[in-house]
C-alpha positions as CSV (number, residue, x, y, z in Angstrom):
1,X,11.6,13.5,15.3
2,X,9.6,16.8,16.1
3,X,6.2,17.9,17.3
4,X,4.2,20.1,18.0
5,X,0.8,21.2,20.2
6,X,-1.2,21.2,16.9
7,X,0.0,18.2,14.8
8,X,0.5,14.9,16.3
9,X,4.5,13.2,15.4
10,X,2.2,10.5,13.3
11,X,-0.9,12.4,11.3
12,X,-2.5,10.8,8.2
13,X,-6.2,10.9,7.5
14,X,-6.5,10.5,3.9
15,X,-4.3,10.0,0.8
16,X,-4.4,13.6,-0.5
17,X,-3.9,16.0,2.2
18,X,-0.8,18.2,2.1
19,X,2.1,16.1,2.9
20,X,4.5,17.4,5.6
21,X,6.3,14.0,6.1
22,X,7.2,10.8,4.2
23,X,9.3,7.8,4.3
24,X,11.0,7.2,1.0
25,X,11.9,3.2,0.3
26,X,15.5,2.0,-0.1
27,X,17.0,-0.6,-2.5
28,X,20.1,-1.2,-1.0
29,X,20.9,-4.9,-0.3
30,X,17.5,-6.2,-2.2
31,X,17.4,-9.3,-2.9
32,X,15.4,-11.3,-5.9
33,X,12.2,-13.0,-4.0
34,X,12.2,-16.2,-3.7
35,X,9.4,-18.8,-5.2
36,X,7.3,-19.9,-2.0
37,X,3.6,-20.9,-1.8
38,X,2.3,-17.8,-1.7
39,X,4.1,-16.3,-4.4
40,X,5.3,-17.7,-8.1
41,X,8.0,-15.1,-9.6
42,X,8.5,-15.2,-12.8
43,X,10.4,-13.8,-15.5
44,X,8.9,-11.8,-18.2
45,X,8.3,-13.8,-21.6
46,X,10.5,-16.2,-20.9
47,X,10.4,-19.8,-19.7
48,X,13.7,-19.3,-17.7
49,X,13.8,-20.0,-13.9
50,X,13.6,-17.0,-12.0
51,X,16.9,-15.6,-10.6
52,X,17.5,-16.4,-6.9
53,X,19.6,-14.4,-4.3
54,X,20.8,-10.6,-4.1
55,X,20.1,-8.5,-6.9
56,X,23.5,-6.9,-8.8
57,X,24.9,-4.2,-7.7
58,X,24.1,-2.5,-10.9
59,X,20.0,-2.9,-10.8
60,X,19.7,-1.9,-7.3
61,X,22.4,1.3,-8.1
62,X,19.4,2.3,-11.1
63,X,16.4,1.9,-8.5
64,X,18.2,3.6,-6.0
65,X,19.1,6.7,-7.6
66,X,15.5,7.1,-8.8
67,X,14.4,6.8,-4.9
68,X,16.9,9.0,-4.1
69,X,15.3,11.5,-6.9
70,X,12.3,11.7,-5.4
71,X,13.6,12.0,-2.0
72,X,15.0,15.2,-3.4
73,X,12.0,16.2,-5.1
74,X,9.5,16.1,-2.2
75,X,12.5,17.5,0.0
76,X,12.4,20.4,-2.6
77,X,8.9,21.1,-1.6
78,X,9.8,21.3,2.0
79,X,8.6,17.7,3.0
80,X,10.6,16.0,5.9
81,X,11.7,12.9,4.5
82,X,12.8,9.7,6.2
83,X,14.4,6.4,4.9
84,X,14.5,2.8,6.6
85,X,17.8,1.4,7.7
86,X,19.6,-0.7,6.5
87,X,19.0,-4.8,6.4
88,X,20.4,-7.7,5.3
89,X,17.8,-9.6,2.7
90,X,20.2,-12.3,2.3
91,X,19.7,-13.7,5.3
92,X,17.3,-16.8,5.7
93,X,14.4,-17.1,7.6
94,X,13.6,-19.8,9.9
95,X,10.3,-20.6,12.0
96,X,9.2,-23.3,13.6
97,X,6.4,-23.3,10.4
98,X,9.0,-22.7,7.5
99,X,12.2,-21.9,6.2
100,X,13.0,-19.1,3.0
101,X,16.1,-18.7,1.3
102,X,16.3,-15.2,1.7
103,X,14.1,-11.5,2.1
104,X,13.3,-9.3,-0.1
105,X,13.7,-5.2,-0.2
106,X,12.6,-1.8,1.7
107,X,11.5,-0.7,-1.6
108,X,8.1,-0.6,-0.7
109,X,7.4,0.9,2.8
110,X,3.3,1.1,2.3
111,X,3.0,-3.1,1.9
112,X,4.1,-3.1,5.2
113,X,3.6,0.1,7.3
114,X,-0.2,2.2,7.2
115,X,-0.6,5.4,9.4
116,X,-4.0,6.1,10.0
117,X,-5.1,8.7,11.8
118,X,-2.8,9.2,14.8
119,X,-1.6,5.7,14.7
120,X,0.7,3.0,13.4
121,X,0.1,-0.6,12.1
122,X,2.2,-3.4,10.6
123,X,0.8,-5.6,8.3
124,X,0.9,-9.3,8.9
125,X,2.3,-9.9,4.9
126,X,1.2,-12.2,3.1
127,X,4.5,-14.2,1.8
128,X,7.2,-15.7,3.8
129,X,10.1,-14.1,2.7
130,X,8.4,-10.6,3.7
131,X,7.7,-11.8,7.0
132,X,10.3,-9.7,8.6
133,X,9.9,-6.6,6.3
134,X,9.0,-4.4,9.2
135,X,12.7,-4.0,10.7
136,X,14.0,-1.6,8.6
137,X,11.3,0.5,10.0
138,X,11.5,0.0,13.5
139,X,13.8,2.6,14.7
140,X,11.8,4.9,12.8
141,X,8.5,3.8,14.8
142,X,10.1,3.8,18.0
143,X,11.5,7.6,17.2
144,X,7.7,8.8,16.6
145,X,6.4,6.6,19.3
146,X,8.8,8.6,21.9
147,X,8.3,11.4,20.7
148,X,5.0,11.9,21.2
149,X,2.4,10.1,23.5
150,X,-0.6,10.6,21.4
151,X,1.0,8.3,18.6
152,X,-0.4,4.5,18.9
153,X,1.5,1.4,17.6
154,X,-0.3,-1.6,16.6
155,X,1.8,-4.9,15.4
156,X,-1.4,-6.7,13.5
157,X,-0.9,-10.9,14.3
158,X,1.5,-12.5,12.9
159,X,0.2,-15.7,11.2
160,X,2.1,-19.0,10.8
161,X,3.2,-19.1,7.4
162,X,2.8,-23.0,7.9
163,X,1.6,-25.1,4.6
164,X,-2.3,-24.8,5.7
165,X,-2.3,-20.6,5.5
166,X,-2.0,-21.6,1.4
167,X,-3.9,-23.0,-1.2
168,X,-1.1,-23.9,-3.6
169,X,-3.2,-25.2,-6.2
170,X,-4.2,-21.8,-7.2
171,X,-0.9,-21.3,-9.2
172,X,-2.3,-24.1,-11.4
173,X,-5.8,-22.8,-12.2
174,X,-6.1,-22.2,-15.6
175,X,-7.4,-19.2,-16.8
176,X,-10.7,-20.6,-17.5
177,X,-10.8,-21.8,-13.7
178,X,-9.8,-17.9,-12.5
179,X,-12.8,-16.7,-14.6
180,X,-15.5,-19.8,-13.1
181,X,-14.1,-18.4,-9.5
182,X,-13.5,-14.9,-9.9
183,X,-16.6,-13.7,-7.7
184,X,-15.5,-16.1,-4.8
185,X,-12.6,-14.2,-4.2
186,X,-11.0,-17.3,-3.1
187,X,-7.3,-17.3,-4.0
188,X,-3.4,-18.6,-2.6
189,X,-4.0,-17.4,0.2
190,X,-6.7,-19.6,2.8
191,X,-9.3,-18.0,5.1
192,X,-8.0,-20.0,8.3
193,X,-5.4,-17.1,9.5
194,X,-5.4,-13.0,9.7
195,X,-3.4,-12.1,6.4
196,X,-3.4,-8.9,4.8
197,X,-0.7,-6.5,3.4
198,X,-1.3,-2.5,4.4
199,X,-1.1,-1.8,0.6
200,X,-4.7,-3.4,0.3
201,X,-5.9,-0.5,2.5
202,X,-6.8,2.9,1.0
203,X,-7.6,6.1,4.1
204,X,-11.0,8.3,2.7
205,X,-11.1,10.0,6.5
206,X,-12.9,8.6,9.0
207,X,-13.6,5.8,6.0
208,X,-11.3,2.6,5.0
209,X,-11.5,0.6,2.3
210,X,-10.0,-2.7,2.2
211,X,-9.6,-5.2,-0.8
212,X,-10.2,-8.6,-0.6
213,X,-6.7,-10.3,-2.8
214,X,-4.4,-12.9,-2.9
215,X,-2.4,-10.6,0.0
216,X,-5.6,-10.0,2.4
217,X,-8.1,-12.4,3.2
218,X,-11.3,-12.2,5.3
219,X,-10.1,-12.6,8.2
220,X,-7.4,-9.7,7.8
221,X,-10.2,-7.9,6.7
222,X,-12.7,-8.5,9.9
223,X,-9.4,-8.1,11.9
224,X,-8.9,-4.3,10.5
225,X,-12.8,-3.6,11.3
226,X,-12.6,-4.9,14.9
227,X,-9.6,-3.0,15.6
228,X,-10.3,0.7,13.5
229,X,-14.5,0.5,14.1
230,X,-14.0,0.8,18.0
231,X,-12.3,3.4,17.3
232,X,-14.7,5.9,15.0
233,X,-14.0,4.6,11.4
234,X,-15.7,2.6,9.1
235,X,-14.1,-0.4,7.4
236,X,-15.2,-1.6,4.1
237,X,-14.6,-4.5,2.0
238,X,-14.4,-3.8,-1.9
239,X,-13.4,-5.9,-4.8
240,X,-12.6,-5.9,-8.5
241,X,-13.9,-9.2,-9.8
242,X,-12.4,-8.8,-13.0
243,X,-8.6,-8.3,-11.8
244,X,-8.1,-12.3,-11.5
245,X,-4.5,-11.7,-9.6
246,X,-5.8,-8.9,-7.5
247,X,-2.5,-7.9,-4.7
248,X,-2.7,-4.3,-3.6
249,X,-5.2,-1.6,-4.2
250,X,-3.5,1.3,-5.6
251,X,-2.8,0.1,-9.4
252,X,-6.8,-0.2,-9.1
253,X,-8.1,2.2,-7.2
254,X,-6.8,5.2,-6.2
255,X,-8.2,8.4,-4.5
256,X,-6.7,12.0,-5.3
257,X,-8.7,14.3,-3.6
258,X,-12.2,15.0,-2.0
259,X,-14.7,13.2,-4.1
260,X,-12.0,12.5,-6.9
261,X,-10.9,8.3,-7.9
262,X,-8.8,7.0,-10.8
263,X,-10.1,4.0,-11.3
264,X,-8.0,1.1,-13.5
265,X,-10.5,0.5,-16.7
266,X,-9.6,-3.3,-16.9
267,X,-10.9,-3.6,-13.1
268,X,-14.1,-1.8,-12.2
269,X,-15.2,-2.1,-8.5
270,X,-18.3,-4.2,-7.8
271,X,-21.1,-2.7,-8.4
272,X,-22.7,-3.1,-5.2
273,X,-19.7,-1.4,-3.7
274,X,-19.6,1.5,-6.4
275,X,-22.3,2.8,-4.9
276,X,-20.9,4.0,-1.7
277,X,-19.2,6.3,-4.0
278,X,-21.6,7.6,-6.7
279,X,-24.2,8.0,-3.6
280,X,-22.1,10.2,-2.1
281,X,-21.5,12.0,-5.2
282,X,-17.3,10.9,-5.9
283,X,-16.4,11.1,-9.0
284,X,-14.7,8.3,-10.5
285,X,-12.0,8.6,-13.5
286,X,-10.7,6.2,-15.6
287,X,-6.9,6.5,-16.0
288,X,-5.6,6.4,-19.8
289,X,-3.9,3.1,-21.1
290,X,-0.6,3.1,-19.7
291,X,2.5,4.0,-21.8
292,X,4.7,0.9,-21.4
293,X,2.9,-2.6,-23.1
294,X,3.3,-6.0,-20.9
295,X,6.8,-7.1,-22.9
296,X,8.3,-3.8,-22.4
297,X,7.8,-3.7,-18.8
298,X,11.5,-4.7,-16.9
299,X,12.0,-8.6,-16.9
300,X,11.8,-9.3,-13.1
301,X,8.8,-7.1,-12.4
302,X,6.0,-9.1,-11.1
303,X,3.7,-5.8,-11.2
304,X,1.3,-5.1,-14.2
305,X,1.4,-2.3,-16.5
306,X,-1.1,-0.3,-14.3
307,X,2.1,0.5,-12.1
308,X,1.5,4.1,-14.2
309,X,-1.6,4.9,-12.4
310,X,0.7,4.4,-8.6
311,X,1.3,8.2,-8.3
312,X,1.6,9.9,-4.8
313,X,-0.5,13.2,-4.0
314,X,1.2,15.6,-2.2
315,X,-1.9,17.6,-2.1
316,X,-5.5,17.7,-3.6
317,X,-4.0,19.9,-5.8
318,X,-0.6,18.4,-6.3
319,X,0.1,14.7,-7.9
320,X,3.6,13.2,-9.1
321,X,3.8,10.5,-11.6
322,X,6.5,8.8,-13.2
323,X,7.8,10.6,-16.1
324,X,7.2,8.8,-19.6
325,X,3.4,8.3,-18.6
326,X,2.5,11.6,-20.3
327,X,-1.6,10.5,-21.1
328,X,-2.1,10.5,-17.6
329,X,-0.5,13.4,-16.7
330,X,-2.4,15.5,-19.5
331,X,-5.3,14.0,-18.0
332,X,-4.7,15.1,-14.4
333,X,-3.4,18.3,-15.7
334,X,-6.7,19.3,-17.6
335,X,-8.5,18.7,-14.0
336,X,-6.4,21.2,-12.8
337,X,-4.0,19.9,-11.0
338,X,0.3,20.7,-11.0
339,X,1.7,17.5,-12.0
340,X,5.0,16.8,-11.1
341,X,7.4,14.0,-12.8
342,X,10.5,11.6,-12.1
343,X,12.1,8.9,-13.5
344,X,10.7,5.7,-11.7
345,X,11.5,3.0,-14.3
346,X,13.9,0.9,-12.1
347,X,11.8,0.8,-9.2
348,X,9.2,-1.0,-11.2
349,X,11.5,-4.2,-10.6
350,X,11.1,-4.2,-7.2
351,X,7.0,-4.4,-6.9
352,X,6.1,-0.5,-7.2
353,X,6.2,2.8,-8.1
354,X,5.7,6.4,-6.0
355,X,2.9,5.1,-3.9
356,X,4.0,2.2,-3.2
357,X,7.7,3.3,-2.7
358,X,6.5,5.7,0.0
359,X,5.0,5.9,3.6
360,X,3.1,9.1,4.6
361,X,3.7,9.6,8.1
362,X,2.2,13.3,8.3
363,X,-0.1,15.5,6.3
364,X,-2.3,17.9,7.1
365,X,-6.0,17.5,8.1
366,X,-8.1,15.4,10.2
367,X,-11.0,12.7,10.5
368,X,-13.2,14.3,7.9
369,X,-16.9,12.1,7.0
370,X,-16.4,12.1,3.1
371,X,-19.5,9.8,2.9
372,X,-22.6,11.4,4.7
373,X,-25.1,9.2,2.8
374,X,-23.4,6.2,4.8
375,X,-25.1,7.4,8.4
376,X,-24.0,8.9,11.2
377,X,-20.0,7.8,12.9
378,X,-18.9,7.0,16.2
379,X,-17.1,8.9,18.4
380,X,-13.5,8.7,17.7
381,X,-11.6,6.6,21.0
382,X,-8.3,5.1,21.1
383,X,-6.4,7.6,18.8
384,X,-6.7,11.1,19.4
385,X,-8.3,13.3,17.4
386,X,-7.2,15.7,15.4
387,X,-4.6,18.5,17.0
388,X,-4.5,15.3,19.7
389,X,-7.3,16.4,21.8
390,X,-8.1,13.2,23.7
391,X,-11.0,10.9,22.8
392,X,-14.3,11.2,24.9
393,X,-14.5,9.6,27.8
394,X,-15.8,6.2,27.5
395,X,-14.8,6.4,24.1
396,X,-11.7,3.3,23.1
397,X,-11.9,-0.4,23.0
């Protein structure tokens, strides 16, 4: 790990500044996850039980080689990249709460793992056989953390997992019963513990938005203010009523530069939370239906077809997406922007694409107010600022 005077080890303000440093996800030794109460798997138009145990050698050789692709990509353009280590997802887990069969992946770094600003967190997770997701990243964290003492490392409560944190009843809701209870935001997972996955969080500067799913729940959400407010940001809670299986913010939601959102048509933010936006004059785009139709999507992926709008800004200037999805790359191109494309197919099975699939560990920039209408911001304490100049004294919890 490296540093510098100017740029903490750990650096990440926003999802669009130039990227200088990125942990790419791994498929080796996934495993198919496992049907627990806070998850129901199933496979694609058919009534078939859903596999169980380590996925062939063959489907995680096709993922990886697409991971590895973009590892070579963004290594192309001179960004340090990084990759857990290796785990074994066949191995049970057993608490004094509950028992799973096996893991999962490292596929997806950002459900688990969120920089922001100068620091570190790990997500609680939401499902049982995610519980220890965080290892393969641990002798990554430790790396930055020694390297540099402005870097902070935050391990977010680990809930119970036990029987009460889920509402297993929820599988069973028809669709009419979803519709009746869609603006209660009430869904598998209860309100009784701190739950939320980092992919539910989205960086806009010194501003945080945070959706309420069936991965996060209020608590995780007044949990995320108590612990970033203290220290200068502001922590928002938004929703999409109409996404009735809502689990991770960036197929919905996703910011691409300064003032700039691609927003999912099917699931339009609340409108009471739009305006935080449109006051503060962002521009919100609709991203073009996606290429791929529900049946042609890869039989064990539990993701929607909105996977196409996942793409990963290297810049505010510089997107990839996934190849095939060629409306939404004409659309980014005629905003100006250099699009850049890889296969990403494969990964799809495994609950993501390039967003998802990465961790942004350092970019450029620092605690910028993108949202002056909202009033004025504390000081920033705990983290450092920008450069890691220390906070003001007084300033921290």
């Amino acid at each position: 790990m490296t540093t510098s005077d100017e740029t903490p080890a750990v650096n990440a303000w926003n999802e669009w500044d130039p990227l200088r440093e990125v942990v790419v996800g791994s498929a080796a030794g996934a495993c198919y996850e496992p049907v627990e109460p806070g998850n129901r798997p199933r496979v694609r138009g058919s009534d078939r039980p859903f596999p169980t145990g380590p996925k062939p050698r063959e489907r995680i050789a096709r993922a990886e080689e697409e991971l590895d692709g973009l590892a070579a990509l963004l290594e192309s353009r001179g960004i340090v990249v990084r990759r857990p280590a290796e785990h074994d997802f066949s191995r049970p887990v057993s608490t004094p709460r509950f028992e799973v069969a096996n893991q999962y992946c490292a596929v997806c770094p950002r459900d688990v793992m969120a920089t922001v600003g100068n620091g570190i967190i790990e997500a609680t997770m939401s499902r049982r056989a995610r519980f220890f997701e965080y290892e393969p990243y641990r002798p990554l964290v430790y790396g930055y953390w020694e390297s540099d003492p402005r870097v902070e490392w935050t391990v977010a409560p680990k809930p119970t997992m036990g029987p009460e944190m889920y509402r297993e009843e929820f599988w069973e809701w028809p669709l009419e019963e979803r519709y009746r209870r869609m603006h209660e935001s009430e869904f598998c997972v209860t309100q009784d513990q701190v739950v939320f996955d980092a992919a539910d969080m989205s960086r806009l500067g010194r501003d945080i938005i945070v959706q309420e799913s069936m991965t996060t729940n209020r608590p995780g959400i007044r949990w995320l203010k108590r612990h970033l407010e203290p220290r200068g940001f502001r922590v928002h809670p938004v929703h999409f009523p109409l996404d009735h299986f809502p689990s991770h913010i960036d197929c919905t939601f996703v910011p691409l530069a300064p003032g700039l959102v691609l927003t999912n048509p099917e699931r339009p933010i609340r409108d009471g939370e739009r305006r935080m936006f449109t006051e503060n004059g962002w521009k919100l785009v609709e991203a073009p239906q996606p290429v791929l139709a529900d049946e042609q999507m890869p039989e064990y992926c539990q993701s929607s077809i909105w996977l196409s709008m996942n793409v990963l800004s290297l810049s505010p200037t510089t997107v990839v997406c996934e190849e095939r999805e060629r409306p939404l790359q004409e659309l980014l191109s005629g905003m100006g922007m250099e699009v850049l494309t890889v296969p990403f197919r494969n990964v799809f099975e495994y609950g993501g694409s390039l967003h998802c699939a990465t961790w942004d560990i350092r970019r450029d920039g620092g605690p910028e107010d993108y949202f002056p209408e909202l009033g004025g911001l504390p000081e920033l304490g705990g983290l450092p600022g920008p450069g890691g100049v220390p906070a003001p004294a007084g300033a921290g919890r």
